[in-house]
KETORDREN-855076 format. One record per atom (N, C-alpha, C): x, y, z. Coordinates in steps of 0.05 Angstrom, whole numbers, plus 5000, padded with zeros to 4 digits. Layout:
XYZ/...
END
This chain:
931790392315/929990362292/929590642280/929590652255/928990882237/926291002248/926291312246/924191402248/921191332230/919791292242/917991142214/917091432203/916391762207/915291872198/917592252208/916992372190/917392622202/914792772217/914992732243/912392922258/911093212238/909993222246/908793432234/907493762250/909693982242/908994212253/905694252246/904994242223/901594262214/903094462199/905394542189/905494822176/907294712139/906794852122/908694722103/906594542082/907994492055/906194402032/906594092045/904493972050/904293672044/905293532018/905193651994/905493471962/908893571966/909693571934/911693681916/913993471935/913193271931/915393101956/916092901929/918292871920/920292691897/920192421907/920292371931/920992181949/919391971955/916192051939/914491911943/913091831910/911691611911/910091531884/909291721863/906991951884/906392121869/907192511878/910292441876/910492781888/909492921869/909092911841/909393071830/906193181818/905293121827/901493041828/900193231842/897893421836/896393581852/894093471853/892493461867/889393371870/887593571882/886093651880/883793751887/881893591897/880793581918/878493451931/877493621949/875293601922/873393651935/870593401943/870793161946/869893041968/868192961988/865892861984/864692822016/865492552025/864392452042/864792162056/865291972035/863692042017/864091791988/866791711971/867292021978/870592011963/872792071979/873292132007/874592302022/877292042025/876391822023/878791632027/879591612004/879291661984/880891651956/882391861955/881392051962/884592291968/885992261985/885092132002/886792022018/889591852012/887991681999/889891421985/891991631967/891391831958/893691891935/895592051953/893892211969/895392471987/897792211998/896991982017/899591832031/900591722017/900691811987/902291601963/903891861963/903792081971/906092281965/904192581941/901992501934/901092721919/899692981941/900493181919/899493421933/897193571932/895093421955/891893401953/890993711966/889893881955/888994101975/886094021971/885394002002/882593942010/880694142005/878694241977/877094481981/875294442002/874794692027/872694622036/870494952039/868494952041/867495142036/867795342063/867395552059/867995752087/866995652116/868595582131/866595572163/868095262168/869095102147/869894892148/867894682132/868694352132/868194192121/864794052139/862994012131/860093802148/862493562162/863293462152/864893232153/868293232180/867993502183/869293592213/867593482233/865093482231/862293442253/863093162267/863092972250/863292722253/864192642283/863292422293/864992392314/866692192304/867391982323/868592052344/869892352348/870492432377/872092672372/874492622394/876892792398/878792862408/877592792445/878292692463/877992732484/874792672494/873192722468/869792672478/869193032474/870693162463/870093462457/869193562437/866893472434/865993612400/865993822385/868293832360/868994182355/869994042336/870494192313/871594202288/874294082280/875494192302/878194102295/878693912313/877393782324/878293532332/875993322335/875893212317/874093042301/876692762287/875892572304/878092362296/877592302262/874892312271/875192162234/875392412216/875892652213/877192892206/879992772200/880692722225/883792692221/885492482212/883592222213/884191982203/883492022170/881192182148/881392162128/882692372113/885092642126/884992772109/888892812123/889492632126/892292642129/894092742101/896192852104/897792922082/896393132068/893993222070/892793412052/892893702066/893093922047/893694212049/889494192048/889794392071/886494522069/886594922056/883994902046/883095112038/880795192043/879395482040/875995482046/875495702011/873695512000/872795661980/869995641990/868595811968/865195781964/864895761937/864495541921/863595541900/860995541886/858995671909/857695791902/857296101893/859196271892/860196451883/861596531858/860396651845/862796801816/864896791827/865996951841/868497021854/870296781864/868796591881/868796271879/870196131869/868696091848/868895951820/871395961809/870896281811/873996381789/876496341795/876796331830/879296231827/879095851828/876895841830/878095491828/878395421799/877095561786/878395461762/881395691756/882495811763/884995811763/886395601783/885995581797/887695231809/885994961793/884595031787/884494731759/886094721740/887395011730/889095021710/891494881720/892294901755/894194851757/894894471773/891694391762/891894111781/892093951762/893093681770/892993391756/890693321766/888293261784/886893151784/884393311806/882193211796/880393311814/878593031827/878293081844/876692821865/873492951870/870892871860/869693061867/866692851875/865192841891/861792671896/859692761900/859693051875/857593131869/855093031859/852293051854/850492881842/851393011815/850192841802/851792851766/849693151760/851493301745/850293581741/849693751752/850893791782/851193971804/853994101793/855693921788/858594201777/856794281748/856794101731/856894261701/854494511710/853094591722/850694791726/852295001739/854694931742/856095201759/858395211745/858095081719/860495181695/861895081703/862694881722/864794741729/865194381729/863694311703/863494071689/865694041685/865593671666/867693541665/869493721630/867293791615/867693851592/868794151594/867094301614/868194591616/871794481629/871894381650/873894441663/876494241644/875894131626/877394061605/878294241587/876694411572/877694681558/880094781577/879594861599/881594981619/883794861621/884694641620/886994411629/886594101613/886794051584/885693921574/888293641590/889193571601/890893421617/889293361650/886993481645/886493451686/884493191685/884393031699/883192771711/880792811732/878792801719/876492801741/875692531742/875092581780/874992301787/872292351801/870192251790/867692191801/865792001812/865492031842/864791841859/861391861860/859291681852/856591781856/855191511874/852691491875/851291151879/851091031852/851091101834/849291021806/851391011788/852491321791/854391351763/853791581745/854391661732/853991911717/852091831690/850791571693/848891521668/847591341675/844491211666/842491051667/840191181682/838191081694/836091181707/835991181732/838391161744/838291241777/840891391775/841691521761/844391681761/842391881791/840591971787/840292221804/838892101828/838991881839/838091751862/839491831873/839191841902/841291951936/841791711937/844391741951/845291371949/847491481984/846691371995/848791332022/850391012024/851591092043/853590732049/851790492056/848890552069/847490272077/845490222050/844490462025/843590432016/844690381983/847690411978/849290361958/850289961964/849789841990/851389561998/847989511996/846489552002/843289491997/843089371962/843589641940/843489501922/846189511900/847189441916/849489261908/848888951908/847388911936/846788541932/848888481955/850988611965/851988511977/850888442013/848788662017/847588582043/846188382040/845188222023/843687952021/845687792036/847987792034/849387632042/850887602071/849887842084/850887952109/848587852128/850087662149/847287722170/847387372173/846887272201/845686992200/843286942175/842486712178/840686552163/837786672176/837486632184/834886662204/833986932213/835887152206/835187412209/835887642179/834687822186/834487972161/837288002145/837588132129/840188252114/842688392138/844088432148/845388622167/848088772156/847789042157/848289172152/852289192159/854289192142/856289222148/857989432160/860089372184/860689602194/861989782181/861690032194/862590322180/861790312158/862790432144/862390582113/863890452090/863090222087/864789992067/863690102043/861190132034/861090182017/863090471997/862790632012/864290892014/867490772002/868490602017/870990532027/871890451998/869390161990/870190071957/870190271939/868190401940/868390571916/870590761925/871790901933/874291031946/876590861935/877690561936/878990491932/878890381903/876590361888/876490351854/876890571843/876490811862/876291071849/880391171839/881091131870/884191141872/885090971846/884290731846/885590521824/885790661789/883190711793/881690871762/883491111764/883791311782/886091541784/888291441771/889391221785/892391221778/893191111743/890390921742/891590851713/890490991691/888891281702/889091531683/889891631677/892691641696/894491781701/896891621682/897191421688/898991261661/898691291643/895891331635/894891391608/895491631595/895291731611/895892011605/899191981599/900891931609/902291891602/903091831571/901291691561/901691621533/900291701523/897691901528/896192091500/896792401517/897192411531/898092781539/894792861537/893192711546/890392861555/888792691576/887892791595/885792791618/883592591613/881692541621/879292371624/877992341649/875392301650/873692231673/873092021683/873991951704/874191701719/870691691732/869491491723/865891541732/866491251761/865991341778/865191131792/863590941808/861890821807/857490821817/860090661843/858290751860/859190461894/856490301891/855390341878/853390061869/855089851859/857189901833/858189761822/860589621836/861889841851/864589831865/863889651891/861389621902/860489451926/860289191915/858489211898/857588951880/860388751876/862488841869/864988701876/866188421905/864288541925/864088461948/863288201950/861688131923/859687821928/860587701916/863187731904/865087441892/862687341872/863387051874/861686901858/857586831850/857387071875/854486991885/852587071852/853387271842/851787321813/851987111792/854687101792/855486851770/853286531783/853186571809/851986181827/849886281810/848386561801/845386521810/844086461783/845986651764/845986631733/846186471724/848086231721/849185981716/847185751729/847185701759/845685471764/843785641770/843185801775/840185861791/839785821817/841785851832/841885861859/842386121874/840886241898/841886401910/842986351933/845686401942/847286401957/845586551979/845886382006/845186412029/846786592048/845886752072/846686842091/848086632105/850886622119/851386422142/851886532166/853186802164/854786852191/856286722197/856786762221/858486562239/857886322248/855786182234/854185912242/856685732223/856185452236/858085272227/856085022217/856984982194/855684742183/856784452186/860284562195/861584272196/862884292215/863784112242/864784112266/868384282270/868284432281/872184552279/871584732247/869384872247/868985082220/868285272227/869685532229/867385792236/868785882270/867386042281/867586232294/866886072321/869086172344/868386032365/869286222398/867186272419/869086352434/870786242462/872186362467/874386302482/874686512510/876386432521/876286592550/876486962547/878387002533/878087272533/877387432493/875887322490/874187402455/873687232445/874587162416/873586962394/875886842381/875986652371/877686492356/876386482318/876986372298/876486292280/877986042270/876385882270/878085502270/877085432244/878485382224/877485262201/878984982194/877984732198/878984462193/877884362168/878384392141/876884382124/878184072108/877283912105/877383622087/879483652068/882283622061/883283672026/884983892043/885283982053/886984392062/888184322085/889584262089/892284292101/892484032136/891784222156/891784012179/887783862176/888583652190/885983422189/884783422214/881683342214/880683222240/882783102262/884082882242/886082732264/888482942270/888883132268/890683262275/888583492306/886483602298/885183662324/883883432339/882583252340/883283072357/885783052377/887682932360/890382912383/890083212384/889783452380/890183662409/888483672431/886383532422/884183522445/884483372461/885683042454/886882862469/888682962486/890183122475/892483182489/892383312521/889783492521/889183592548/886983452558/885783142545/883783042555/881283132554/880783282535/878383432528/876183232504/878482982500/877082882475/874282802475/873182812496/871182572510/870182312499/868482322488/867882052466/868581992446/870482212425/870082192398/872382002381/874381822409/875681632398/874281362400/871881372414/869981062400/869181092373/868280872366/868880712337/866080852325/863280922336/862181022322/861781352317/864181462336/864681762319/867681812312/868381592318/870981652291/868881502261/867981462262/866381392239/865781652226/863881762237/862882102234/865482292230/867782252249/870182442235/871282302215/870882102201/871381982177/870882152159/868382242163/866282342136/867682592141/867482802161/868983022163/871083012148/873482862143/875682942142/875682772110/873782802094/873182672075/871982892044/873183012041/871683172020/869183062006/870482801991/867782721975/865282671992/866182542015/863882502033/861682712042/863682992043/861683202057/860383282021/861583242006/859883351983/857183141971/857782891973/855282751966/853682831993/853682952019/852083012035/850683192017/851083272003/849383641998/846683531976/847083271964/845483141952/843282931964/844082871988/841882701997/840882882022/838982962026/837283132044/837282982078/836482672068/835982502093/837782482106/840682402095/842382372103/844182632122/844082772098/845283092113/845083132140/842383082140/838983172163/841482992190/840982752185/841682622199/845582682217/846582742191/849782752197/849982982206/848083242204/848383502221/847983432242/845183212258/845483202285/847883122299/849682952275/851982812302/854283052291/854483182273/856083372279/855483612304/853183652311/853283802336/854183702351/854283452366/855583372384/858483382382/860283352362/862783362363/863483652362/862383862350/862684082351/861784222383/859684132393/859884222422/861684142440/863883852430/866283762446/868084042441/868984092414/869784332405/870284512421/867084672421/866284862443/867784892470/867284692477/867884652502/871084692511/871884512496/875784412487/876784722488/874484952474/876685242469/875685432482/872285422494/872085632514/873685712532/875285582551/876985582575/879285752570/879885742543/882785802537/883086122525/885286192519/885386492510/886286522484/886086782470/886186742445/888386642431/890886842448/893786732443/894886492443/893986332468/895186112481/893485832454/891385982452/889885782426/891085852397/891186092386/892786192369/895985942369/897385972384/899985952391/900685572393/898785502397/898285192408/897785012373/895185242362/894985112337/897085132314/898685352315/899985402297/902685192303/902385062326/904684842333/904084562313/901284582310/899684262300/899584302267/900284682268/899284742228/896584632233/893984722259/891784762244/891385132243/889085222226/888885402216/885885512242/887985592260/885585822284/887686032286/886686212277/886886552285/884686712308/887086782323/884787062336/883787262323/880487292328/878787532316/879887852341/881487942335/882788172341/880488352346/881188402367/879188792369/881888892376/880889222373/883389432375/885489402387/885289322412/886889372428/889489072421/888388972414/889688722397/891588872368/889988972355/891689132339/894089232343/893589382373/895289632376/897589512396/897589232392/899689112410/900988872391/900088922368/900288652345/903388652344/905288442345/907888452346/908288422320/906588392299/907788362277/906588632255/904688702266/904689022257/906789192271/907789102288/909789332300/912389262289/913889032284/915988962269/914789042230/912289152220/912489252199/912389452197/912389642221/912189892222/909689992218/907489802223/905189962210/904390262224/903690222252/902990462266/905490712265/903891012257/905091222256/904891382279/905891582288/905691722307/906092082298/903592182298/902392352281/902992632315/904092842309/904493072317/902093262314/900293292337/899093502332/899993772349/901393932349/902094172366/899394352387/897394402358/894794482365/894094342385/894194102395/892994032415/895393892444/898193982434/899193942449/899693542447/899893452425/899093152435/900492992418/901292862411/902692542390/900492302388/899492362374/897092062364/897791912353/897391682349/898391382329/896091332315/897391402288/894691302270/896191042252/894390912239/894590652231/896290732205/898190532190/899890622164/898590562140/899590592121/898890412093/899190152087/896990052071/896789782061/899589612043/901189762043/902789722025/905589852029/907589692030/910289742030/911489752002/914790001999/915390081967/917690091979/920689981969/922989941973/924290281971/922790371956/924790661940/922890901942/920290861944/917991101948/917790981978/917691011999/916990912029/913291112027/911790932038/909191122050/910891182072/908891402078/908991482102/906791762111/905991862129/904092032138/907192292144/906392532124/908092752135/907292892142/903892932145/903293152164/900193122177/898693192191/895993142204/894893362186/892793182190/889593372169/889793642182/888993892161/889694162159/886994252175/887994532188/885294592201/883794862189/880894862191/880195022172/882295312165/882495212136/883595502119/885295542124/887695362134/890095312148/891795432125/891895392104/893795352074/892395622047/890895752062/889295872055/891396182042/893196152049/895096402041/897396272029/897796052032/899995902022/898695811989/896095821986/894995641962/895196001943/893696191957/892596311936/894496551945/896096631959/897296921957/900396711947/901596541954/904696451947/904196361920/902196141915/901296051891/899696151869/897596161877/896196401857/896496691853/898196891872/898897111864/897297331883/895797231892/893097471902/895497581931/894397861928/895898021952/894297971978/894997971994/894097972023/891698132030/892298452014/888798542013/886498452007/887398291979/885098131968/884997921975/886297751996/886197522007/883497662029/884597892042/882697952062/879598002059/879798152031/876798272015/875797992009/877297782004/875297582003/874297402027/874897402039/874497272063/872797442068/872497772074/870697902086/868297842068/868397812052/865497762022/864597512034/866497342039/865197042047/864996882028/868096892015/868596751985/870096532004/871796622013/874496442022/873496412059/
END
């Protein structure tokens, strides 16, 4: 099998690669958690992202998880999981001196990535409008909670408090307990991945007027995406859409566990396999217990009946009543798949065409036979630590651009002579005078 990746010395430009979507692309990111996966997304599309980070390294090195359980800068997994393919640098742009050369590498970028609060660059002359005079072709891409306009533009907005009012945590969480909070940094994640989208078709654009623009992005707005239809239910009929979780309203619907994790069984009325199709699997190992007498095949009548379960939602009494005998057939359910394992249930239903998937944790991932026949997992070279890691691939396969990971996240100030003495010109003395100032 083809190598899926070229390892990576850590030494050498990450971008200027033909071979990919965007070789020909520079980015600047500068970035916190809000945006750090959107340079991401372009850097493993092939563009050439230099990560600004200010002297001493990035807050965002801190993070754990870390390498071994060793807490230190450079080995910070999620360091290394969001800044793959990217060249690092250490500026201070809080400095004249600073400044000045980043806006000589603005002159020389296609795009900047930046999740400043709105008016933290333009106050350091390094606005959307200043840094337009300079490179009237450069693409700023701006990640905030709000957005760069209305009356919470200058609110602090984090990941639990951007899915907060978004609306989308209304919808997270059983019925019976508060809102619950989604894992990791989703909110971060959407807006990261609208931000990338908004990049690239600025970049088209540009193509056809030969000038730049500011990509504004709120993760208010970009989360809000998350709730599908729930705004339109509420505007239109006046309904608010409920919390469900993993609770099941109809017998063989929803989330179930099994000997070693969870299953997800959905038997839905109208969509593909029927009641009578899980039945006979239950029959089959004798698990059916009662539900082939005449008054609950009656009840899997109605189950396997679309119109039936929908005039339920109109009569209250009745509902009331047909939820109690659906628990009983759903605790046959229960019972029928606890014993068994995820695969062997996986593997059994996909014999009948009903629709149960295993709910995967990692280690399920990292053994997935069908992520491994797509090549998803990479195997990332770190020398610095002596080690070969497998990090996860791209969302997306390209017949003629291939993704791929060419090199592991840069360690502080790694590229730091390669950006500004090979590229920008500065001699090695003044590479040094600045570092000693505490520019670089």
């Amino acid at each position: 099998m083809e190598q899926a990746l070229r390892p990576s010395t850590g030494s050498g430009s990450a971008g200027q690669d033909k071979a990919t979507l965007l070789g020909d692309v520079r980015v600047l990111d500068l970035a916190d958690a809000k945006g750090v996966y959107c340079a991401k997304l372009l850097a493993d599309l092939g563009a050439d992202v230099v990560r600004v980070e200010p002297p001493g390294g990035d807050p965002l090195r801190n993070l754990p998880p870390f390498y071994h359980d060793q807490p230190h800068p450079e080995r910070s997994l999620y360091w290394f999981h969001f800044n793959t393919n990217k060249r690092g640098i250490t500026l201070d742009l809080e400095r004249a001196d600073g400044r000045a050369l980043f806006r000589r590498l603005v002159q020389r970028a296609d795009v900047l990535v930046e999740t400043f609060p709105p008016g933290h660059l333009a106050a350091r002359g390094l606005g959307y409008d200043a840094l337009a005079e300079l490179n009237p072709r450069l693409i700023v891409t701006s990640i905030t909670g709000f957005g760069q306009w209305g009356p919470y533009k200058d609110f602090k907005a984090s990941d639990i408090t951007s899915l907060a009012m978004s609306g989308v945590l209304t919808l997270a969480g059983l019925p019976e307990d508060p809102p619950n909070r989604l894992w990791g940094s989703q909110a971060y994640h959407m807006g990261s991945v609208q931000a990338a989208v908004g990049t690239l078709m600025a970049l088209y654009e540009r193509e056809l007027s030969g000038l730049g623009q500011q990509v504004d992005v709120s993760l208010q707005e970009a989360a809000s995406m998350a709730q599908e239809t729930a705004m339109q239910q509420f505007d239109i009929k006046g309904v608010i859409r409920r919390r469900v979780g993993g609770r099941r309203a109809f017998p063989a619907s929803g989330i179930y566990e099994c000997a070693d994790g969870h299953v997800f069984l959905s038997i839905i009325a109208g969509y593909g396999a029927t009641w009578d199709d899980m039945l006979s699997w239950m029959a089959s190992e004798g698990k059916e217990g009662d539900l082939l007498e005449p008054q609950w095949q009656e009840v899997i009548a109605v189950v396997n009946d679309f119109r039936s379960l929908m005039a339920l939602a109109v009569d209250a009494k009745k509902l009331a009543e047909r939820l109690r005998q659906f628990q009983h057939v759903d605790q046959l359910v229960e019972a029928f798949l606890r014993p068994q394992t995820k695969q062997g249930l996986y593997d059994a239903a996909q014999s009948r065409r009903i629709m149960l998937v295993p709910i995967s944790s990692p280690a399920d991932l990292l053994a997935s036979e069908q992520l491994a026949a797509l090549e998803f997992f990479h195997q990332v070279a770190h020398a610095e630590l002596g080690a070969t890691l497998t990090y996860p691939g791209g969302p997306y396969h390209f017949s003629a651009t291939p993704w791929r990971i060419r090199q592991r996240a840069p360690l502080i100030g790694e590229h730091n002579d390669e950006v500004f003495c090979q590229e920008l010109g500065l001699s090695h003395q003044e590479l040094s005078l600045l570092k000693a100032a505490g520019a670089i």
